[in-house]
C-alpha positions as CSV (number, residue, x, y, z in Angstrom):
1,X,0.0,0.0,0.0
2,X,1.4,3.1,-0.7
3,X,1.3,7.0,0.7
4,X,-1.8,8.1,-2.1
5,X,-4.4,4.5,-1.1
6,X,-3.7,5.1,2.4
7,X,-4.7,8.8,2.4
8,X,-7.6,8.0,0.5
9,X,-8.6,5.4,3.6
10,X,-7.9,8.1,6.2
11,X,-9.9,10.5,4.0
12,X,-12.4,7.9,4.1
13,X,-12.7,6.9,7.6
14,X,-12.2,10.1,9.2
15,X,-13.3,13.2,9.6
16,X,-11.9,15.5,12.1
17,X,-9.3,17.3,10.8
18,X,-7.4,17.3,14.2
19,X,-7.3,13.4,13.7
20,X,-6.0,13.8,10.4
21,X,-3.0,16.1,11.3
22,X,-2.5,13.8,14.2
23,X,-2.0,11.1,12.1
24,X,0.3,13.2,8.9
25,X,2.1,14.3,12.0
26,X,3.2,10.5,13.0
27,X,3.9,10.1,9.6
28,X,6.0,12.6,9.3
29,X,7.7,11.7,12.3
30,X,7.9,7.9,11.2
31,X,9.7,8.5,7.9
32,X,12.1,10.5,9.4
33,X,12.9,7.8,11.8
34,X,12.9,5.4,8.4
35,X,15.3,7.9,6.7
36,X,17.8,7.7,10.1
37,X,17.7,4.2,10.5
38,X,17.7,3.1,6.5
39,X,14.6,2.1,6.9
40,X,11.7,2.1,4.1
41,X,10.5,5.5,4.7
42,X,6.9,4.7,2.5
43,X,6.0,1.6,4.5
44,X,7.0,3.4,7.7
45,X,5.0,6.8,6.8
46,X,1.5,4.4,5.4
47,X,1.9,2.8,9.1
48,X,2.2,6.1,11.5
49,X,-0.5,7.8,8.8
50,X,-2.8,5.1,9.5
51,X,-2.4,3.6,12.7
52,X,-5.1,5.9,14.4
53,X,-7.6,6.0,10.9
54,X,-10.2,3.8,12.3
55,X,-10.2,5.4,16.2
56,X,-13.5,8.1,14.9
57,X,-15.7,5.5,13.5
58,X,-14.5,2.5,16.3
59,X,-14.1,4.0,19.7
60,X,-12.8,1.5,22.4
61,X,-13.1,3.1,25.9
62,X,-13.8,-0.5,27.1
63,X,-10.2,-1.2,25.6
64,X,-11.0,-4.1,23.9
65,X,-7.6,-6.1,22.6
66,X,-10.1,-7.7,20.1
67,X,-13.0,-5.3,18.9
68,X,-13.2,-1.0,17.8
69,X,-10.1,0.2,17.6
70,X,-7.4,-0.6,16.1
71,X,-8.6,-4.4,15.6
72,X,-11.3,-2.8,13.8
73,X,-9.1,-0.6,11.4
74,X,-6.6,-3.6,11.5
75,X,-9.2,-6.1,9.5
76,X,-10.1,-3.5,7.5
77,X,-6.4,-3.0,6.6
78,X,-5.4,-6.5,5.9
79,X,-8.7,-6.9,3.7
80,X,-7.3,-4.3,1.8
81,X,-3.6,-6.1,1.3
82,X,-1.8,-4.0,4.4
83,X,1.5,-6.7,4.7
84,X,1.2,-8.3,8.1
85,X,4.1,-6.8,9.8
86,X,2.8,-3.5,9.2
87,X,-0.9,-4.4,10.8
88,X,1.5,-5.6,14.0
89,X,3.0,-2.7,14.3
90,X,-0.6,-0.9,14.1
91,X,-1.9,-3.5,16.7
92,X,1.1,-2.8,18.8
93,X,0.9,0.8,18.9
94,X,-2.0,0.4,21.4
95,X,-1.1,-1.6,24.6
96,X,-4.0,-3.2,25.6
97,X,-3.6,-5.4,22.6
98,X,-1.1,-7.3,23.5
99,X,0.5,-7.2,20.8
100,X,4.5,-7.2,21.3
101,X,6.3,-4.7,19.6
102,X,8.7,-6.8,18.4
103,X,10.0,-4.9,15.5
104,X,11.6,-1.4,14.8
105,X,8.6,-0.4,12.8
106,X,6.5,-1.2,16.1
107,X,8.5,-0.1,18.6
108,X,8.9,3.3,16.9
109,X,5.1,3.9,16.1
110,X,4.7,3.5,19.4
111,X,7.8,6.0,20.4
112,X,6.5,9.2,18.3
113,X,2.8,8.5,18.7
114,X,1.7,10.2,22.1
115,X,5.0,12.5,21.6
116,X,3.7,14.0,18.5
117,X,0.3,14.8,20.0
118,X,2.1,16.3,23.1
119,X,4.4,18.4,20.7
120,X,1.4,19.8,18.8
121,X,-0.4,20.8,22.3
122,X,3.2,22.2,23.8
123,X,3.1,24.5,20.6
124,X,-0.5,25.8,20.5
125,X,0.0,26.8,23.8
126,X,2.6,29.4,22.7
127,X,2.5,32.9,21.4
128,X,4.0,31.7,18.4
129,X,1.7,28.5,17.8
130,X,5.0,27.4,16.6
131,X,7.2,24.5,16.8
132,X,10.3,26.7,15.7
133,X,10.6,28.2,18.7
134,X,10.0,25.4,21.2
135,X,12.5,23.8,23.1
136,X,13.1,20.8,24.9
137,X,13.5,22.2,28.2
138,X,10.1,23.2,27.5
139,X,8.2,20.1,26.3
140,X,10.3,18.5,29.5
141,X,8.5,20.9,31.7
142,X,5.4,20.7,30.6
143,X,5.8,16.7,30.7
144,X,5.7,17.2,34.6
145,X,2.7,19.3,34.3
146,X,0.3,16.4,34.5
147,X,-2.7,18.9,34.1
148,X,-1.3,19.8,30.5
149,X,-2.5,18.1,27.7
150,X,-4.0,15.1,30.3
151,X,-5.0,12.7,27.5
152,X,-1.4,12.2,26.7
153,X,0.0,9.3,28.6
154,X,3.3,10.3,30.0
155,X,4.4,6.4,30.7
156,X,3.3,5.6,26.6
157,X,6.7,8.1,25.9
158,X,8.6,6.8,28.9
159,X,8.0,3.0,27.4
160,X,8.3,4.4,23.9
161,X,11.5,6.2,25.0
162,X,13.0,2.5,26.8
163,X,11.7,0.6,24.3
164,X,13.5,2.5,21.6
165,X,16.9,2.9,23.3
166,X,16.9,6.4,23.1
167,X,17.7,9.1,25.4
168,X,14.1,11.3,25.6
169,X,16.0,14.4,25.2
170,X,17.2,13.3,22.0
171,X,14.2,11.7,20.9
172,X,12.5,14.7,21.8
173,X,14.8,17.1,19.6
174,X,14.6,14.4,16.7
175,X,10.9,14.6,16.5
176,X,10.8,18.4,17.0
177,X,13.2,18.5,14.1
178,X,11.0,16.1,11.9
179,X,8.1,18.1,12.9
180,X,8.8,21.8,12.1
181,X,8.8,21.5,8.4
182,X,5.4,20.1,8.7
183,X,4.4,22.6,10.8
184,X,1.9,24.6,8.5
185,X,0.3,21.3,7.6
186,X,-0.1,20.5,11.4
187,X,-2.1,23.8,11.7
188,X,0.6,25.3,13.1
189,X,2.9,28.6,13.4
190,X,-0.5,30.4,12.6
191,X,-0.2,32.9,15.5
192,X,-3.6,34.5,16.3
């Protein structure tokens, strides 16, 4: 599957646009992970832009390892050809799957996911509503915050951060990096 059939799915699946720059913002961040690593930067970018396509129209506040989402978007993905390592990594990406994260693919979906959405919030909150001029100092402080940006799980990027074998500052910086030529297509460095 490539870049242009899995837009099309996330077009048709999903609706909210903050969803949809969630997900080109893990994408983004995924094939810049590909690119350091020599990995294949389309495979890894189709996986981060549609790991969370199916989360609108499936919900699963129950957590359910087997039903809504991502099992959900997961069938739908390998009825449409999706190679099984790339649904694994998918699965994975949400713990309560069970699903090891056994590959680098997996393990680094998992990494930039909740990071990307906390970078987006730590820059909306600033008078720049830009990643350019946010630091990691800053992200690290608002990290502690656990008010800020509550839906993010703060263990999901500690785990993400272990299970990578990365330092978080420099996982941090790396993302950040990835991020900020993205940034207009994020909705961001639009200061009001």
């Amino acid at each position: 599957m490539n870049r242009t059939e899995a837009l099309a799915i996330v077009h048709e699946y999903t609706q909210s646009e903050a969803l949809r720059k969630h997900m080109h913002a893990v994408e983004t961040a995924m094939r810049a992970y590909a690119r350091k690593t020599g990995e294949d930067e389309e495979a890894w970018g189709v996986v981060g832009l549609l790991h969370d396509f199916d989360y609108e129209r499936f919900p699963n506040d129950a957590r359910s390892a087997t039903d809504e989402h991502p099992a959900e978007g997961v069938r739908i993905l390998a009825a449409r050809g999706l190679p099984e390592p790339m649904q694994r990594a998918i699965l994975g990406h949400a713990s309560y799957t069970g699903v090891p994260r056994d590959t680098a693919l997996a393990r680094t979906l998992f990494a930039v996911d909740e990071l990307c959405g906390f970078l987006v919030a730590c820059a909306l909150v600033r008078p720049s509503k830009s990643l350019m001029d946010l630091e990691v100092s800053s992200v690290k402080k608002k990290l502690k915050d656990k008010a800020f940006a509550r839906g993010v799980s703060r263990d999901d990027i500690r785990v993400g951060v272990e299970e990578l074998g990365v330092d978080l500052d420099a996982h941090i910086q790396f993302v950040l990096e990835s991020l900020r030529p993205a940034e207009r297509e994020l909705g961001l460095g639009q200061a009001s």
